[in-house]
C-alpha positions as CSV (number, residue, x, y, z in Angstrom):
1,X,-31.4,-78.4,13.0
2,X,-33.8,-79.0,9.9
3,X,-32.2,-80.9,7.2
4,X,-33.5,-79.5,3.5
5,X,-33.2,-80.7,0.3
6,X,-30.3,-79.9,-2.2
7,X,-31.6,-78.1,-5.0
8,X,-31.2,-74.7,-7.7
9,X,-33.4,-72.9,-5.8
10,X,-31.0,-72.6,-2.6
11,X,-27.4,-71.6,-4.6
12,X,-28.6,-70.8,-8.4
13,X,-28.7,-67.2,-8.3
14,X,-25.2,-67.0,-6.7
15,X,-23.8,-69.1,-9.3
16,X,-21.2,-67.6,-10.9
17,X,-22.2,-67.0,-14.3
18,X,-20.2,-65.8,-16.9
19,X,-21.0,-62.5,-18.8
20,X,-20.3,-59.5,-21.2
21,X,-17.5,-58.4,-18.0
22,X,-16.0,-61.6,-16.9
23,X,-12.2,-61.8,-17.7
24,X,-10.2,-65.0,-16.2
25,X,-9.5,-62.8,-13.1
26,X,-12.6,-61.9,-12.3
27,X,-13.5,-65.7,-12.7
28,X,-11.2,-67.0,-9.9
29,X,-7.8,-68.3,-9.2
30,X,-7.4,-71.4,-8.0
31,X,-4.0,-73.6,-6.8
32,X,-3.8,-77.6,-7.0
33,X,-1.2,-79.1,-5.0
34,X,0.0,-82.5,-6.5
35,X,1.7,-85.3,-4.9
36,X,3.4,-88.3,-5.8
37,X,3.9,-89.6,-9.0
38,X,2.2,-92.9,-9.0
39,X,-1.3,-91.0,-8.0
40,X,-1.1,-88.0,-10.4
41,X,-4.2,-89.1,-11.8
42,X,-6.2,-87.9,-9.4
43,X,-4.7,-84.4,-9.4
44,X,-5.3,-84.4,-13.3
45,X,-8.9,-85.4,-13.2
46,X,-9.5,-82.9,-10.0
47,X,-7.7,-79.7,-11.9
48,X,-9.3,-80.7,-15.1
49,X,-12.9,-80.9,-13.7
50,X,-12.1,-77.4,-12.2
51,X,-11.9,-75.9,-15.6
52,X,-14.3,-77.2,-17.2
53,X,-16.6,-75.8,-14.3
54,X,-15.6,-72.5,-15.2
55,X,-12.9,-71.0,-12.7
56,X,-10.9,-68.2,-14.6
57,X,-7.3,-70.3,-14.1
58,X,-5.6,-73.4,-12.5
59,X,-2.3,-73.7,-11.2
60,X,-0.8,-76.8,-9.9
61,X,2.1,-77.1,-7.6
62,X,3.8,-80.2,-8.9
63,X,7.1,-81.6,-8.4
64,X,10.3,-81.7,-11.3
65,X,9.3,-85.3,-12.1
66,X,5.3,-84.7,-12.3
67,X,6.1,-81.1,-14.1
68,X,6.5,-82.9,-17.5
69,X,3.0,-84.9,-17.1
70,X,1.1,-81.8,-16.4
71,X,2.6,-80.3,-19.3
72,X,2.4,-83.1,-22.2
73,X,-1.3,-83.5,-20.4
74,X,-2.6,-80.0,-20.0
75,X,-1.1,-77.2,-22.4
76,X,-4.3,-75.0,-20.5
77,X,-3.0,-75.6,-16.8
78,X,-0.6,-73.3,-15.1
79,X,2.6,-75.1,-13.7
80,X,4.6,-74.0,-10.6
81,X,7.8,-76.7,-9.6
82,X,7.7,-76.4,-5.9
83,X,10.4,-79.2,-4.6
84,X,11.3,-78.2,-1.4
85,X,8.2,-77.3,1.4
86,X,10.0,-73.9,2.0
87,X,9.4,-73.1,-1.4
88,X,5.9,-74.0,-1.0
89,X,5.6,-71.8,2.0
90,X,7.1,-68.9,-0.1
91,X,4.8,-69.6,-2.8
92,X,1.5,-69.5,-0.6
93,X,2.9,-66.5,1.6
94,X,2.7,-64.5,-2.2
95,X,-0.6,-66.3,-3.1
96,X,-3.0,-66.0,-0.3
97,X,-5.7,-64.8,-2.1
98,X,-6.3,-67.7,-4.3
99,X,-8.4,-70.9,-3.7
100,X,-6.6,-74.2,-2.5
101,X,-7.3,-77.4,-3.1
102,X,-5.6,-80.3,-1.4
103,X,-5.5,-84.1,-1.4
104,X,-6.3,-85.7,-5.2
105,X,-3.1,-87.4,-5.6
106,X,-1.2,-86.0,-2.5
107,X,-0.3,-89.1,-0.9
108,X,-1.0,-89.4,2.8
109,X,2.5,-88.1,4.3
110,X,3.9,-85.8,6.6
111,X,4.9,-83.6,3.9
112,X,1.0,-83.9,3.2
113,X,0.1,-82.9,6.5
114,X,3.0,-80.4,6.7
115,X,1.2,-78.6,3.6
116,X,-2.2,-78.7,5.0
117,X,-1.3,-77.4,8.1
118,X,0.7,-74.0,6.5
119,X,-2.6,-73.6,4.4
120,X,-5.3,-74.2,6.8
121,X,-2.9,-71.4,8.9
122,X,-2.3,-69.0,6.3
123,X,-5.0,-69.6,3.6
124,X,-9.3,-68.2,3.7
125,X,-10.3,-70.8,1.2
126,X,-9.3,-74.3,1.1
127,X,-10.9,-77.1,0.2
128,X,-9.3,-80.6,1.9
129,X,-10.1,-84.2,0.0
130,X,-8.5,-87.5,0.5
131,X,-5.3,-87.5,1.7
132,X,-5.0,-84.3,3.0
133,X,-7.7,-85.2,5.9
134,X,-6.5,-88.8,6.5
135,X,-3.1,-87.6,6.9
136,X,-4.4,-86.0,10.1
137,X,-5.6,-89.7,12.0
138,X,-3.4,-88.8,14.6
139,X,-3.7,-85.1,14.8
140,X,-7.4,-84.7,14.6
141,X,-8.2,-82.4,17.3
142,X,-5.9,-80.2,15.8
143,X,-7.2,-80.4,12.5
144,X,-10.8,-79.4,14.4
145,X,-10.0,-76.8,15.7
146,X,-8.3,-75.1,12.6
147,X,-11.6,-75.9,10.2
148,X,-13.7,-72.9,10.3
149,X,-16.9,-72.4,7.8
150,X,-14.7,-71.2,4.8
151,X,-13.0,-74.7,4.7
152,X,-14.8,-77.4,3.0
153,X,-13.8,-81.0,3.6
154,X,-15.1,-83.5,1.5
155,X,-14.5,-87.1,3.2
156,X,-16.2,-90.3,1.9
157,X,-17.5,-92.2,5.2
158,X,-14.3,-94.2,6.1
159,X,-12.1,-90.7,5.6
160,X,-14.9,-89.3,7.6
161,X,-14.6,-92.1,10.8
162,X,-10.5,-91.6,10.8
163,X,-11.0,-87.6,11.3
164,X,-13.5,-87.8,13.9
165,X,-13.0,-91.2,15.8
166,X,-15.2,-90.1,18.7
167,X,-18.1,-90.4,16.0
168,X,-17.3,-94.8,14.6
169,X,-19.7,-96.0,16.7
170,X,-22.4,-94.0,14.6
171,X,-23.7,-95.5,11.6
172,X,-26.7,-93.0,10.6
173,X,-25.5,-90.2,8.5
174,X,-27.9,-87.7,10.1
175,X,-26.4,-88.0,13.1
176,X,-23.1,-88.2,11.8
177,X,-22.7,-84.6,10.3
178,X,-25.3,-83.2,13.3
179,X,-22.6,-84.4,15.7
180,X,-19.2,-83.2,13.0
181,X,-20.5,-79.8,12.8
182,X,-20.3,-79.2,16.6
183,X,-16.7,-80.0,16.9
184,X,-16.0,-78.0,14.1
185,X,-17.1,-75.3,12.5
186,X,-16.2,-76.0,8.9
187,X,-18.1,-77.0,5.9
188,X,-18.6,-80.5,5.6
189,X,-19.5,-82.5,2.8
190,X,-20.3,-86.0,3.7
191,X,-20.4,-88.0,0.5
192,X,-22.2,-91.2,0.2
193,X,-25.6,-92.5,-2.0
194,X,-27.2,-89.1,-0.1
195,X,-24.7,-87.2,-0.2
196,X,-25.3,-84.5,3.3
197,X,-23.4,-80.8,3.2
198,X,-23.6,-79.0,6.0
199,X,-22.1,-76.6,8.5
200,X,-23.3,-74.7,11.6
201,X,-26.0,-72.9,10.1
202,X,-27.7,-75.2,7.1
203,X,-27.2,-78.6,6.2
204,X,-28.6,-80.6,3.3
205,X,-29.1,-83.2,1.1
206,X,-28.3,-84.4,-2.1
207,X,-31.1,-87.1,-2.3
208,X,-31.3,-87.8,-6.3
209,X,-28.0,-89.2,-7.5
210,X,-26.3,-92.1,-9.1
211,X,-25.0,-95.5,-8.0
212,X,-22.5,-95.2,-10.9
213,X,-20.6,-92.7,-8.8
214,X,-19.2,-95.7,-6.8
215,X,-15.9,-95.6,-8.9
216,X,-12.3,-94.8,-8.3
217,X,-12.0,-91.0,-9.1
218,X,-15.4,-89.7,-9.2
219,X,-14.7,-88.0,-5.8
220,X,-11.5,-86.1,-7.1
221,X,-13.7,-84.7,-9.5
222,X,-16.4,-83.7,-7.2
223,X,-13.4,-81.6,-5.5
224,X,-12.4,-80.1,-8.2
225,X,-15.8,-78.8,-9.0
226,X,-16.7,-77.6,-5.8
227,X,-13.2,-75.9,-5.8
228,X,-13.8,-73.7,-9.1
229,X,-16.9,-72.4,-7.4
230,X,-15.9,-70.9,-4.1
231,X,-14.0,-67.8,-3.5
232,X,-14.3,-63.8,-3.2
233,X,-17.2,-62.6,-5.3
234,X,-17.9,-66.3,-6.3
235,X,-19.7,-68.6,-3.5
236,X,-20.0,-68.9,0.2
237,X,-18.4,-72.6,0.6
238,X,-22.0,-73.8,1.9
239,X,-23.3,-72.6,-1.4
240,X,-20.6,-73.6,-3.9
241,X,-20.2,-77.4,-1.8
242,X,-23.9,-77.5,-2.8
243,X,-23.7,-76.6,-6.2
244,X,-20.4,-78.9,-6.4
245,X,-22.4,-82.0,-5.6
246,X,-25.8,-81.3,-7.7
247,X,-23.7,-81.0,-10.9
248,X,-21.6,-84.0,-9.7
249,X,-25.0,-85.9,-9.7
250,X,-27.0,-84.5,-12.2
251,X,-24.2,-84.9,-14.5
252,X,-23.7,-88.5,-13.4
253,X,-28.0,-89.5,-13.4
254,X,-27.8,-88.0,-17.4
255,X,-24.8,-90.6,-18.0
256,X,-26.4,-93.2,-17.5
257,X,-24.8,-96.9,-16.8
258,X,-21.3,-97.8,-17.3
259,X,-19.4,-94.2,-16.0
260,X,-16.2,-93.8,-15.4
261,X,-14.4,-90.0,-13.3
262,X,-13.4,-89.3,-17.3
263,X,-16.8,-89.6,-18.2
264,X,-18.7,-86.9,-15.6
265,X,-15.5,-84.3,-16.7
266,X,-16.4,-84.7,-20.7
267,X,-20.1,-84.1,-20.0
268,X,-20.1,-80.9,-17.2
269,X,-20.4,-78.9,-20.5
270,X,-23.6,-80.1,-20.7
271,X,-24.8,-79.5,-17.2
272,X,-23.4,-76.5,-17.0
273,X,-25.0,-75.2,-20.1
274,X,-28.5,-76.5,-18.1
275,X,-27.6,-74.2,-15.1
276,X,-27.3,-71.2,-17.4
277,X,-30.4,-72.0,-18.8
278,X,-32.2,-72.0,-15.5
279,X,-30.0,-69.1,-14.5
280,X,-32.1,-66.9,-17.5
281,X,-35.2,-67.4,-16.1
């Protein structure tokens, strides 16, 4: 398969622009389900990255204790208490249409992987980061066989090696995602200095970014990007995991030296606002 470069020309005129008829509806709804306490963080800077791409609203499924955070935090931010996994399944069972996203924050657990498992059963879009793919390292071919093209995951290369440990012994990312995307059939997004997306019918890659992106949290907010672009008249997941990592990097190559995940969030205004531009002509 022909690997091509990551660019506007292949997802800019699916971009979900806003105009004269857009309403938050129309715009998307997507659901964030938090974790534990001591990594909320990651949740905050995934669901806050989410808005400022421009998804219509964001709810996150938090616990009692986290529900206060989220609130003091984020007046914008829809809260749901979900305690009990029963309450979650209740919750998704009403809310299947929405986008999921899960992992910033999550905690790798079995109530993780419990969660996972309902959506990836019961949910069209999700998008899986962190903790909800490493939570899997002893369930992988199940996790295979559940991925199909309208799930993105979005592992870093040692989250990558624990979900496929057929693959360790490869060190080239080429051969890496050529060999991922025939076990499964979902949308990959293989993040590194090149970052490589891909599925079973286009892969590419993202060869102009930033070394600055080798922080803690830059990746939860490169899933909560890609996350407020996908959906039902929105993007196809190869599109909108495309989109998800230019901005990540163009963003991060205008910052400069010195960023920090807080950083890329304040300035996605401004690359955003560059999109539109380019959209207009």
């Amino acid at each position: 398969m022909k690997f091509v470069k990551n660019s506007l020309g292949f997802w800019i005129k699916k971009f979900p622009i806003k105009n004269n008829k857009s309403h938050k509806y129309s715009r998307g709804q997507l659901v964030v389900v938090s974790g534990e306490k001591k990594m909320i963080g990651a949740t905050i800077l995934s669901t806050e990255a989410a808005l400022r791409t421009g998804v219509g609203s964001v709810k996150v499924l938090c616990s009692r204790q986290n529900f206060k955070i989220f609130a003091l935090k984020f007046p914008s931010l829809l809260k749901k208490e979900i305690n009990h996994f029963n309450d979650f399944k209740k919750f998704v069972t009403k809310n299947k249409n929405c986008v999921y996203l899960i992992g910033p924050g999550a905690g790798d657990s079995i109530n993780t992987l419990k969660k996972t498992l309902y959506l990836l059963k019961n949910v069209k879009y999700v998008i899986l980061d962190a903790d909800s793919l490493t939570s899997f390292k002893r369930k992988t071919k199940t996790l295979h066989k559940l991925l199909d093209e309208n799930k993105i995951i979005t592992p870093h290369i040692k989250e990558f090696k624990t979900i496929f440990p057929d693959l360790k012994k490869i060190n080239n990312y080429k051969k890496l995602i050529l060999s991922a995307i025939k076990i499964t059939k979902a949308t990959i997004v293989l993040k590194g200095n090149k970052t490589i997306i891909g599925n079973k019918k286009k892969i590419l890659i993202n060869d102009k970014s930033s070394n600055e992106l080798a922080v803690i949290g830059t990746g939860d907010v490169l899933a909560g990007i890609i996350s407020s672009l996908v959906g039902e008249n929105k993007m196809k997941p190869i599109e909108a995991a495309s989109a998800g990592v230019w901005i990540h990097s163009k963003t991060a190559i205008n910052l400069k030296k010195g960023i920090i995940a807080e950083d890329l969030i304040k300035n996605l205004k401004k690359t955003i606002n560059y999109i539109y531009g380019k959209y207009s002509k």
